[in-house]
N, C-alpha and C positions, 0 to 999 in steps of 0.2 A: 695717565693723562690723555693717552689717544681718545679715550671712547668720550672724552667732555669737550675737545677739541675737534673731532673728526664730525663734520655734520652728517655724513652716510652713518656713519655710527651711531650718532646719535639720535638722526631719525630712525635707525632700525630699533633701538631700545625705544621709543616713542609708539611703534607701530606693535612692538612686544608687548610694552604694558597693556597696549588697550586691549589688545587679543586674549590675553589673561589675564585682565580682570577682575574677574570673579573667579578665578582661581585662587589668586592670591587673596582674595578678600576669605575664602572659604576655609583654605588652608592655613593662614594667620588667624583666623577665629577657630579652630579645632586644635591649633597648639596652645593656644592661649588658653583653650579649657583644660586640658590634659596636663603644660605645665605648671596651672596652679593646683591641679587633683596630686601633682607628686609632691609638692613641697611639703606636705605631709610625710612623704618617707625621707628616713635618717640621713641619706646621701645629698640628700636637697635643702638641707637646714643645719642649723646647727646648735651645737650644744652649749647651755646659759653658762656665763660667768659676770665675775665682778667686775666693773669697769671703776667703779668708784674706790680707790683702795683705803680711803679715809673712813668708809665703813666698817671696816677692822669685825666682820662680824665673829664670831664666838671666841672672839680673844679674849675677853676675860671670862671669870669663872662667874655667872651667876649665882647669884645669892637667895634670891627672892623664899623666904619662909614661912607663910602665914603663920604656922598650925591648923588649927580652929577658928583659924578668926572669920575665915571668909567665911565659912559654914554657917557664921554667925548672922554676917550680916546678911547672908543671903535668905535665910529661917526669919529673921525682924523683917526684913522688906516683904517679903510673899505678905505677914500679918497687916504690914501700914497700906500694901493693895489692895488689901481687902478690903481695909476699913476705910477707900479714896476711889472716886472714880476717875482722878486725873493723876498726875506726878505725887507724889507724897513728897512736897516743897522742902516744908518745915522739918522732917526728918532727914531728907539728905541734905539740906545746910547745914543741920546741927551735926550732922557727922566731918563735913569737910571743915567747919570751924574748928570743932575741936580736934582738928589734925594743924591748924594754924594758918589754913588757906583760906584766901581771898573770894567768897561765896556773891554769887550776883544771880540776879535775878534779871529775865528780857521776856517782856512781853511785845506782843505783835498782833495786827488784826489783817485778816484775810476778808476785801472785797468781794465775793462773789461776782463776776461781771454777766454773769447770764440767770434766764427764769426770774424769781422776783427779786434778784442780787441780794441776797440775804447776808450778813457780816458774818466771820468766822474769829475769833479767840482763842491765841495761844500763850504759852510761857515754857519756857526755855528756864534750864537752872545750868550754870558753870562756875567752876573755881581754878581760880588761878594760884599756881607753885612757883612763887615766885624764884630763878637762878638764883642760888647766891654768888657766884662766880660773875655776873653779867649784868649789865643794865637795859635788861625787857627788851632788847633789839629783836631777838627774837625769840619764837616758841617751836614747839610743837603741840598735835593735840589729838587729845583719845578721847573718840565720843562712843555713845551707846543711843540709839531710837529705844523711847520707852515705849516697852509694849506688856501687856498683861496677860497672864495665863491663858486668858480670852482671846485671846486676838489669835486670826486664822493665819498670821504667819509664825505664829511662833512665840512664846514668852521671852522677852529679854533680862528679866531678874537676875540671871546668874552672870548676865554680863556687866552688869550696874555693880552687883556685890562685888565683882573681881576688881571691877574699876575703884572701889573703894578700899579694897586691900592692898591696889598698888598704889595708891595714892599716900596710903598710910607708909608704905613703904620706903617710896620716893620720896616725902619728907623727910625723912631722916639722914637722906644721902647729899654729901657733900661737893659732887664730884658735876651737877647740872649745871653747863654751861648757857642752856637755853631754857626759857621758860616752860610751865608745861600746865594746859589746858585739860580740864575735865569735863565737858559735854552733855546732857543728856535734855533729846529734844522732846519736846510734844509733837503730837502731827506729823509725824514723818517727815516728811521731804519738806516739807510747807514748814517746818520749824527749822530744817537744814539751812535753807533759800535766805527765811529771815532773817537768823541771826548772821550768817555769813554776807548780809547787804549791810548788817546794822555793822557786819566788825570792821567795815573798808569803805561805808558810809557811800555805797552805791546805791542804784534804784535801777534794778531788774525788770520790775514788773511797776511801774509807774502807774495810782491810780488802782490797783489793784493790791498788792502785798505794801501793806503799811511797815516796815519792820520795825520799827518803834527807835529807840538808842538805848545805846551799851552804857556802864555807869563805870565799869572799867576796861580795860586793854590790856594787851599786852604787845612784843613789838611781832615782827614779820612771819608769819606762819611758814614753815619749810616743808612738816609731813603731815598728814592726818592719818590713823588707823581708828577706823570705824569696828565697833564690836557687836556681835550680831550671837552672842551666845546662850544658846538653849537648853542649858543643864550642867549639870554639879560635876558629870562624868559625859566623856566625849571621846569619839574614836577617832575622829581626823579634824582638819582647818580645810572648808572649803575657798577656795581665795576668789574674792568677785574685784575684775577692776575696769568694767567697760562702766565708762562714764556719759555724759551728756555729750550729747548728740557727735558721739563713737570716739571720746578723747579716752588718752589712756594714760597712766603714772606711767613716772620713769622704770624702766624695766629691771633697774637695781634693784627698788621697792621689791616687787615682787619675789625677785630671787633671795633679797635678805629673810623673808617670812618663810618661806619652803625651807633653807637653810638652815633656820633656827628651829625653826617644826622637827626637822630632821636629827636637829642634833639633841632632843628634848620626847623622843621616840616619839611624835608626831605625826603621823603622817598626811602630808597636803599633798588635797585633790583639786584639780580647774575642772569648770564644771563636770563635777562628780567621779573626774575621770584621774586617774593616776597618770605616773610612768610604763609605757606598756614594758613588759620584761622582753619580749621577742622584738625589739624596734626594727630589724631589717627582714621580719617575715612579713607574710600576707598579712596575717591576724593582727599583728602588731601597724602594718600599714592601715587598716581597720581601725582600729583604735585610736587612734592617731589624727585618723582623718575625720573618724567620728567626733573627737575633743576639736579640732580646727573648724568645722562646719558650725559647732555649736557656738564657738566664737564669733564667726563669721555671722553670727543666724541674728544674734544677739544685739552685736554691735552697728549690723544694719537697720536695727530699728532704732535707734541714738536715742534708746532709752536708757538710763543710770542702774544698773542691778543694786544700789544701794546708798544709802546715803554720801558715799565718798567722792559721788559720784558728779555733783553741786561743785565740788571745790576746787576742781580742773581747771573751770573759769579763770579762776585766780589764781593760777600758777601755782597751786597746791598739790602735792607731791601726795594721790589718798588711795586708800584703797579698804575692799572689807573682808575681817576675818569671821568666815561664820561658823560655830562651833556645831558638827552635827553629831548626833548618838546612835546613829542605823547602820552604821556603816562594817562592814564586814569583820569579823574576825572577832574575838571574846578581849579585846588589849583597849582600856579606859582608859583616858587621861583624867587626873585631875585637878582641882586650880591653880595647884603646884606647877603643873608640867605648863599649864595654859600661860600662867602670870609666869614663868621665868621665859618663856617666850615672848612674851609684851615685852621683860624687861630688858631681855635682850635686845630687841629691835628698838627700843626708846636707846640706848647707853651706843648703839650705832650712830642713830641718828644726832644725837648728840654729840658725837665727834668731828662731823658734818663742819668744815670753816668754809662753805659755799651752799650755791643751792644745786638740787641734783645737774650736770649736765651732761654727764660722760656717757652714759649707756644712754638708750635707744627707748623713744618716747613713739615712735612707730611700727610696730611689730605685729606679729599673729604668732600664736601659740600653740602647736601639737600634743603638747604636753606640759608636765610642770618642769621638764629639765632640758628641753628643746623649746627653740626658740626661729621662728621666722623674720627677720630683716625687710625694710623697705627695699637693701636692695637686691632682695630676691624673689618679692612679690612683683616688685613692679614693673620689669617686663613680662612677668606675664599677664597681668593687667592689660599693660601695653598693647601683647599679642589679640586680647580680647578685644579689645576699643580699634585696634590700628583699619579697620576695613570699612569701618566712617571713613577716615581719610585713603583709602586707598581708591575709594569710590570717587571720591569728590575730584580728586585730582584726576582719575579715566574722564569723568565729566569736563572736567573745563578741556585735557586734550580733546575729546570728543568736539567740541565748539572750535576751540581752534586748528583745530584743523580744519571743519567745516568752513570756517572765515577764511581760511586763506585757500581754500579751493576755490570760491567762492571770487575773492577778491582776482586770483589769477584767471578764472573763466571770461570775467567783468572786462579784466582788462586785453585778453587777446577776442575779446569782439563774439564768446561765441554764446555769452547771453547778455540780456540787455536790462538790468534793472534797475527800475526808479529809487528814490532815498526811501520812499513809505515801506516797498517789499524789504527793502532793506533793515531796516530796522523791528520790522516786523520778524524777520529772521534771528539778526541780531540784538535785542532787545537790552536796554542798560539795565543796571542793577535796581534802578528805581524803580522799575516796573513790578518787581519782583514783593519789593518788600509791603505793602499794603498789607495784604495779608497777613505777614509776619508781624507788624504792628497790630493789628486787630486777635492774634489770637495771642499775646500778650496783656493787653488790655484786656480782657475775657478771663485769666488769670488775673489779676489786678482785680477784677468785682470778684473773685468767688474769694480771693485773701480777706476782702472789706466785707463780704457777708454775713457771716455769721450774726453779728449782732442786730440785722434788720432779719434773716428767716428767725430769729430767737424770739421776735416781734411778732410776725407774721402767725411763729405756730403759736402762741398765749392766745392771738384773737381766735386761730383755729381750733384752740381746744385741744391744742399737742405736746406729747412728751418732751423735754428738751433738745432730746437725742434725736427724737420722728423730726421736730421742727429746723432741727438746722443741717440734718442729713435729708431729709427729703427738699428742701430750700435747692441744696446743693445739686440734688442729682437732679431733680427737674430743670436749673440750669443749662447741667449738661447735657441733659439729651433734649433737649430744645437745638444745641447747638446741632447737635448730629444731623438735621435733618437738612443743615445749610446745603449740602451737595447738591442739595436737588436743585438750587439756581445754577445748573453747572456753567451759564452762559455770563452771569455775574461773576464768577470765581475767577472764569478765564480771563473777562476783563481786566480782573483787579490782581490778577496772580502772573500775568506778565509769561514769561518763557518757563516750560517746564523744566528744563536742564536748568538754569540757573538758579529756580524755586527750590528744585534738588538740593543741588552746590548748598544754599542758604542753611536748611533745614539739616543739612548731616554734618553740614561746623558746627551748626548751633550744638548738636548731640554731640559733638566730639568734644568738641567745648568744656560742655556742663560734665559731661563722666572725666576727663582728666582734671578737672578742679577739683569735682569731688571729690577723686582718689586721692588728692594731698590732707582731705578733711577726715574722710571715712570711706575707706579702701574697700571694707565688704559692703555696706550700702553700694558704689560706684561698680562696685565687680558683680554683682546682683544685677544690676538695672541694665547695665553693659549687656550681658549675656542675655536677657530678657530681650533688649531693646532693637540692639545690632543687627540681627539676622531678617527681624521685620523690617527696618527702617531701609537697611541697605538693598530691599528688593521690592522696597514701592516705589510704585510707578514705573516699573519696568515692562510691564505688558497692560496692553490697551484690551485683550481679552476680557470679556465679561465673566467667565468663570474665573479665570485668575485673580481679577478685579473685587470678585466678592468675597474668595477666598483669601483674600487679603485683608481685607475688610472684617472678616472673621476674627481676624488674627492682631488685627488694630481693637479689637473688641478687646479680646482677652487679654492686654498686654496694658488697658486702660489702668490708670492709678488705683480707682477702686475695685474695677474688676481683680487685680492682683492682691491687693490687701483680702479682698474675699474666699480665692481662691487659696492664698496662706494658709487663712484660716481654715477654710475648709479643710485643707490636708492635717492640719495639726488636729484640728478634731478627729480626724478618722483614724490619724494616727494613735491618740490616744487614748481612745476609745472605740475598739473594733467589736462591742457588743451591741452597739449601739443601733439602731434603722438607719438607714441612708437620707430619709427624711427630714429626721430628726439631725443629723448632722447639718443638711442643709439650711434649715432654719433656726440653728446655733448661730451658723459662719455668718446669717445673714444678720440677727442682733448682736454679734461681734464686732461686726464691720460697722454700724451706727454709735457702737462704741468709741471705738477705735478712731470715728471721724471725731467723735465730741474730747475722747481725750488728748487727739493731737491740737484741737482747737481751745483745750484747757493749759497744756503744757506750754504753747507759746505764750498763750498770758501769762503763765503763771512765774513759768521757768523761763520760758524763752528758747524751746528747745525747736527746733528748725524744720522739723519735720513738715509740718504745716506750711509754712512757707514754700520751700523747695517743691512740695508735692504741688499747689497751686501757683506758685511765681513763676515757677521755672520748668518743670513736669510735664503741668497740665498743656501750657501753650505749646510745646517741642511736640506730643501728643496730635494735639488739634491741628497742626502743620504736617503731620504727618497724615491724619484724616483727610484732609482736605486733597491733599498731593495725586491723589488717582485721580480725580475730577479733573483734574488742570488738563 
């Protein structure tokens, strides 16, 4: 209590901080990186379990038997694909009818909102099992995205057939407490979107996704398991569960599906990656850290790895099992081992007298039997982010101290100043913010742009993509060249130190909210951001100044989306010219702008937003900051 009471004390720790500074800012960002690099090894995490114990997983004995059947149906579907360029309707209604379930059909139309907005049509087919134990309060629900032998991701026929051998199944059992939904979308995600707006009678994408209505229901959706299965015979379950924009199922979900894989001689892989068997060596820390970064890689772009990935939204409990057949070793499952797996995790979930809430809906994943915690990530996040604030706060003592030097000089007579120098010294907060509005605002037209350069490039004669990415970046480097009224800036930007203070809340700000949203987007842009931001406007040097300015260059929104790109090209593809790499990364990234400006319409996925609402002006405040 002395050192908060004793003023010599506590101006000594006042005179401490300032002097180091940037020590501490240095040293809190080099731990911060180091201890999120080790939560990857064994000692730093820990190992999954059940928290839900109503899941009862492999307590009873599985039964699931097709024989022949599924072989069947999987042999008739490849033939009705052939002979349909879209869903084959009328054959899977007539197979869930005569299983005695509740067949519906949902159509939806897709607005186009950009180019010459041309309309999109889809149909959706599902049937509902109805509990006999239960009055439709609630379900669960197994879908499958139809995809045909054709399609470059993968044929999903063998997951349709399996879905209709457990359907056939699941009829027959007595024991469903909740309802149980069959699935199979057209359009990918765009048929996900629909029917999930049509089953909760929301509006997503307002003006754009029509999703038509449902002809029946059922009641509260609890799980979904999405199937993503590519063959008759499979060597593992890859399990995908980063959702929209970086949400995640409850972490039972996941352990119940490894679980039953496991006990069904299964083996699941997280991206692609197992259990490493060495977990407390080097190699084993390797592996590990390799499976965590790909998470992290993943779920920083809050993009959905699959359809399960829509349903987070709504409190949906989903995730996707993708069957692959390349996988190491000469040991095939077949629909046997896959469906007593499904039926497994359905007869869990079915046990279920709540919704998930026991285990841990924020996590990072090393492996499929480790498991990271929010709260073991997140001081060291913390450590990342903490030297915004360690700066902010050397700044305002910097100022107060200067004021009360100032004021006691004033006042024993040995200088003389007017109110104008005065305030020109000390300058209020309002002076400061002009700027900070304006390069908010400036964000604000590039969120509203897109549908006017969509405009702009049709009279130009341009691609979609040339016209609302070239829209953009001519924009922005219009803005670049503001510095050069450096005599304007300073007007309007008021005191450097406190323009500072402004601009590294703001950053502190925006990456500790995001981290409650999406921890590896927030710990990405943190590490990216922090190091520049915390050391501009420190030297008035012209070389440092430009070198700075270098570094505000590469660290821009799109310059980083490019630079991604570039690495992931070269990385995977090292045959390739250097050239040719470059001028991938660069029709990648005009990609990349048109598909995050497609996702927000469509999906509503945030990425667009954040990168111009909130990104781009924290950015332009930082540009500007050396001029002042």
């Amino acid at each position: 209590m002395g050192l908060l009471t004793d003023a010599k004390e506590h101006s000594k720790l006042i005179i401490l901080f300032k002097q180091h500074g940037n020590k501490l800012c240095f040293l809190s960002y080099v731990m911060g990186i180091v201890w999120f690099c080790l939560l990857a090894w064994e000692p730093y995490n820990n190992r999954t379990y059940f928290s839900e114990n109503a899941l009862l997983p492999g307590l009873v004995q599985r039964e699931f038997s097709p024989g022949h059947e599924t072989s069947r149906f999987y042999q008739s579907l490849k033939e009705e694909a052939g002979n349909h360029a879209r869903i084959p309707f009328a054959w899977l209604g007539a197979q869930f009818r005569q299983m005695g379930l509740d067949v519906y059909d949902h159509n939806y139309t897709l607005h186009y909102p950009f180019g010459s907005k041309p309309n999109f049509t889809g149909k959706n087919l599902y049937a509902v099992l109805r509990a006999p134990r239960a009055a439709s309060t609630e379900a669960i629900l197994l879908s499958v995205p139809y995809r045909t032998p054709e399609n470059q991701h993968g044929s999903t026929l063998p997951g349709i057939a399996l879905m209709l051998s457990l359907a056939k199944f699941f009829r027959r059992q007595l024991y469903w407490a909740k309802d149980i939904i069959f699935l199979v979308t057209e359009h990918e995600l765009v048929g996900f979107q629909a029917w999930l707006d049509a089953y909760h009678n929301s509006k997503t994408a307002p003006g754009v996704l029509d999703s038509g209505e449902l002809e029946g229901r059922s009641g509260a959706i609890q799980a979904a398991i999405n199937l993503e299965i590519h063959s008759d015979k499979i060597s593992h379950f890859d399990v995908k569960i980063e959702g929209q924009n970086g949400q995640l199922p409850n972490l039972d979900l996941f352990n119940l599906i490894v679980e039953l894989g496991t006990r069904e001689s299964i083996p699941s892989t997280f991206h692609q990656k197992s259990n490493p068997v060495e977990s407390e060596s080097w190699k084993g820390w390797k592996e590990a850290f390799s499976t965590l970064m790909s998470m992290v890689a993943l779920q920083a772009t809050g993009l959905p790895t699959g359809g399960h990935g829509l349903f987070h939204r709504y409190a949906i409990q989903a995730l996707t099992i993708k069957g692959e057949s390349n996988g190491p070793g000469g040991i095939r499952a077949s629909f046997i081992h896959m469906g007593r797996v499904i039926e497994g995790v359905f007869r869990s979930l079915n046990n279920l007298l709540e919704r998930f809430h026991q285990s841990f809906f924020f996590y990072l994943l090393p492996s499929t039997r480790r498991y990271v915690s929010i709260g073991l990530y997140m001081p060291a996040f913390g450590l990342i982010a903490a030297p915004l604030l360690i700066k902010v706060l050397n700044l305002y003592l910097s100022l107060q101290s200067s004021k009360d030097l100032d004021k006691k000089k004033a006042t024993s007579g040995m200088e003389d100043k007017d109110e104008d120098a005065r305030e020109e010294t000390f300058p209020s907060l309002w002076q400061a913010l002009p700027l900070v509005f304006s390069s908010h605002i400036l964000g604000c037209l590039v969120y509203l742009s897109p549908e006017y350069f969509d405009r702009i490039g049709k009279l130009a004669d341009l691609q979609l993509e040339d016209g609302i990415f070239m829209g953009i970046a001519t924009l922005l480097l219009a803005v670049l060249v503001v510095p050069l009224f450096n005599h304007r800036l300073k007007r309007c930007g008021g005191s450097h130190s406190i323009y500072r203070c402004i601009v590294l809340l703001e950053l502190g700000a925006f990456f500790y909210t995001l981290s409650l949203i999406n921890v590896s987007l927030a710990t990405f842009l943190a590490a990216v951001y922090v190091p520049v931001a915390v050391l501009a406007g420190t030297s008035s040097r012209r070389f440092i100044t430009w070198f700075h300015s270098f570094l505000l260059v590469l660290i821009h929104p799109l310059t980083l989306v490019y630079l991604v790109l570039l690495v992931k090209s070269v990385h995977s593809d090292t045959s390739t010219r250097m050239l040719d790499h470059i001028f991938r990364a660069y029709t990648g990234m005009k990609k990349v702008v048109l598909y995050s400006v497609e996702d927000w319409y469509i999906y509503s996925n945030w990425n667009f937003v954040i990168a111009s609402g909130v990104l781009l002006p924290l950015w332009l405040q930082l540009w500007f900051l050396p001029t002042l």
